[in-house]
C-alpha positions in Angstrom: 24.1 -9.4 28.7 21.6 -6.6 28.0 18.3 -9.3 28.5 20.1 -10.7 31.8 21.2 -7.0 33.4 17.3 -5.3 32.3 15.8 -8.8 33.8 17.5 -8.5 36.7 16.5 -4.7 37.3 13.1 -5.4 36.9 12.8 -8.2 39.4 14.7 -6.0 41.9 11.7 -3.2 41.0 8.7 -5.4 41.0 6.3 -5.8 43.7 4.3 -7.9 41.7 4.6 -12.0 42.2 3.3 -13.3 39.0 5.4 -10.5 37.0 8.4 -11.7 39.1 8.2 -15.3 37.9 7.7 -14.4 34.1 11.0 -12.4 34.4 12.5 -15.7 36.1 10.6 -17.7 33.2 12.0 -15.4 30.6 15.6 -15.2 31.8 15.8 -18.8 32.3 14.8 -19.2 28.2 17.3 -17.1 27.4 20.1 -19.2 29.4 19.1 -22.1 28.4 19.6 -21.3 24.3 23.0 -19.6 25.8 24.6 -22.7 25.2 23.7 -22.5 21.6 24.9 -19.0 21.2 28.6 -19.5 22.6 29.3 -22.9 21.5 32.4 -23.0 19.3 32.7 -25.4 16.4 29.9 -27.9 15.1 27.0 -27.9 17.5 26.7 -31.4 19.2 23.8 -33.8 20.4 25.4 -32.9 24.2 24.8 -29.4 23.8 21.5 -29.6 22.8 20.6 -31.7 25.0 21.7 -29.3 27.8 19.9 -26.1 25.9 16.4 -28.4 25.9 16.9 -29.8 29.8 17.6 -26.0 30.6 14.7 -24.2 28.9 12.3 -27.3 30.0 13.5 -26.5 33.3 14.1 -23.1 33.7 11.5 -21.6 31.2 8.9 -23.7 31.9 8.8 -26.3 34.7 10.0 -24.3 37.6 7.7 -21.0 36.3 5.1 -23.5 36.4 4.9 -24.9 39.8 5.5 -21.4 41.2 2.4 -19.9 39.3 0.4 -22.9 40.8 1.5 -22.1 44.5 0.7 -18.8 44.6 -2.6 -19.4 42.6 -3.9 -21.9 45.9 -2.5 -19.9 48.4 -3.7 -16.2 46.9 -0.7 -14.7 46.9 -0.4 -11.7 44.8 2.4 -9.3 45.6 5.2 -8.2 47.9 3.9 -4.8 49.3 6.3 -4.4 52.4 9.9 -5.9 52.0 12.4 -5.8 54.3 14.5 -3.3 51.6 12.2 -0.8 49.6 12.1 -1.1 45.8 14.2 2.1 45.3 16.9 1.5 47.2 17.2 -1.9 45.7 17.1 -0.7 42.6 20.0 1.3 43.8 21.5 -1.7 45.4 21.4 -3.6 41.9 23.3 -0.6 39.8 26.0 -0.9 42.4 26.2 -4.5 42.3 26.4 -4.1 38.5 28.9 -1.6 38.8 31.0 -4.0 41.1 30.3 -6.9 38.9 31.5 -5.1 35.6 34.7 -3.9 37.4 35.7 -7.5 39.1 34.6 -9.1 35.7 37.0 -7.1 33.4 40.1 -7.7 36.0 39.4 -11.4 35.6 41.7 -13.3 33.5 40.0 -14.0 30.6 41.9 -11.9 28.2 38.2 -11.9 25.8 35.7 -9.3 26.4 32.9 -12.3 25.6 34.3 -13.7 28.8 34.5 -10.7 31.0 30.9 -9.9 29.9 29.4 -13.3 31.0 31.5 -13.2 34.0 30.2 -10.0 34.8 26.6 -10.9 34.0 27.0 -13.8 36.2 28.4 -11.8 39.2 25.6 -9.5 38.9 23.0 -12.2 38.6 24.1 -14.0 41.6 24.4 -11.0 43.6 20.4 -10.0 42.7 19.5 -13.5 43.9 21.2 -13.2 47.5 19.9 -9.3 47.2 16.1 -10.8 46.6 16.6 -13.5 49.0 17.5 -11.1 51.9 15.6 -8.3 51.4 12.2 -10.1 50.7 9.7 -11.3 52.9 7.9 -13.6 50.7 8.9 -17.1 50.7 8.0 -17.0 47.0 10.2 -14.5 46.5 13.1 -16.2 48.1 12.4 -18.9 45.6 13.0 -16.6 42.9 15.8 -15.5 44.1 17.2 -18.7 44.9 16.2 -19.6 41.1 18.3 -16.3 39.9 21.0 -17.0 42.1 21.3 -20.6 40.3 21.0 -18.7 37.1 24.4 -16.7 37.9 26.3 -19.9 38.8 24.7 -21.6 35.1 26.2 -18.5 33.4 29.7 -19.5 34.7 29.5 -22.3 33.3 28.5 -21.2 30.1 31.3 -19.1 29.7 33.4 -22.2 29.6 30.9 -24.8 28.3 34.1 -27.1 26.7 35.7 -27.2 30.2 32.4 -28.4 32.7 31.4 -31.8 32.2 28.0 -32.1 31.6 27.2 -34.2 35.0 28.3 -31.1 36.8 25.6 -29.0 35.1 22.9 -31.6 34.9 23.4 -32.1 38.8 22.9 -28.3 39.1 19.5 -28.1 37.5 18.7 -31.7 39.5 19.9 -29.7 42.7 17.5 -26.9 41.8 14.7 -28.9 41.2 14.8 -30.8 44.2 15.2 -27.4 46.1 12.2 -25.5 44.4 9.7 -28.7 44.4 11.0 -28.2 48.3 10.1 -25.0 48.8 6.9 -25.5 47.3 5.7 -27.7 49.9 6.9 -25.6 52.3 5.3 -22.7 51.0 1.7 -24.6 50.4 2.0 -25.5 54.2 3.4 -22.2 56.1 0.6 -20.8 53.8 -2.2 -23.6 55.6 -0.9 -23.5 58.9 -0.1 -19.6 59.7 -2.6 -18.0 56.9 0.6 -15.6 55.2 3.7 -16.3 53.1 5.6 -13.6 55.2 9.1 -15.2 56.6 9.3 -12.5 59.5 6.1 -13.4 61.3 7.6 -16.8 61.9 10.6 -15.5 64.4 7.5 -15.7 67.1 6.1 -19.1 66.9 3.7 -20.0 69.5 2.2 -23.2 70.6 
């Protein structure tokens, strides 16, 4: 809970893209040995399996082919976002303010359950924070990734209960959407020479 909330902080307080996607990297790690961590019982070949696909993923793949798009298109940070980096910083203790009171009224009736729903509320809420305030499509990326991240924590919390084809079609969903975005990214970069989102509300011919 302490990894995901300082994470999540940081990426609201960086500027810098590459920093950005090691944070990503780093908290996706750290989710994907989650299942390890709260699994009850004898460890199975099921949850394993789920901790490997979820680092591979999260930790390494997706960190990956964002570091590669923004090493072709030169991209380097986010200087002028549509919300400054102190207010969102700001914005994020209030959200985790928010998320640590509707997590503790859930209920759970554990605190290990309030905490990762908490966690998770705050997560998702710094993913749709990063995805509105940015202008970087790189960053919305990231913040799409983190807002993924907040759902995967849910179903952490109650690993027994969600079938493992629901969370293997999250990660394919993700995938999908980041290998997407990539392309995207690589040609709004080729045709318009920037990366920022708000310069596209005036196309011309």
């Amino acid at each position: 809970m302490i990894c995901l909330v300082l994470t999540n902080l940081m990426l609201l307080g960086s500027s810098r893209l590459a920093a950005c996607i090691r944070l990503v990297a780093f908290q996706g790690i750290i989710l994907g040995i989650l299942p390890l961590l709260v699994h009850e019982g004898p460890l199975t070949a099921r949850v394993f399996f789920l901790a490997f696909w979820s680092v591979a993923l999260k930790g390494i793949a997706f960190p990956y082919l964002l570091n590669k798009s923004i090493r072709e298109i030169d991209a380097r940070r986010e200087v002028e976002p549509f919300v400054g980096y102190t207010t969102s910083l700001l914005a994020g203790a209030l959200a985790l303010c928010i998320s640590l009171w509707i997590g503790f009224r859930l209920p759970s009736g554990e605190l290990g359950t309030s905490l990762a729903a908490s966690g998770a509320l705050f997560t998702m809420m710094t993913g749709l924070f990063i995805i509105v305030s940015r202008k970087k499509a790189v960053n919305q990326v990231l913040g799409y990734l983190i807002l993924e991240n907040g759902v995967y924590i849910f179903g952490m919390a109650f690993v027994e209960k969600v079938p493992l084809l629901v969370e293997l079609g999250i990660l394919l969903d993700v995938f999908v959407a980041v290998f997407v975005m990539g392309i995207v990214i690589f040609h709004i970069n080729r045709e318009f020479d920037h990366l920022d989102t708000e310069k596209l509300t005036t196309l011309k011919d």
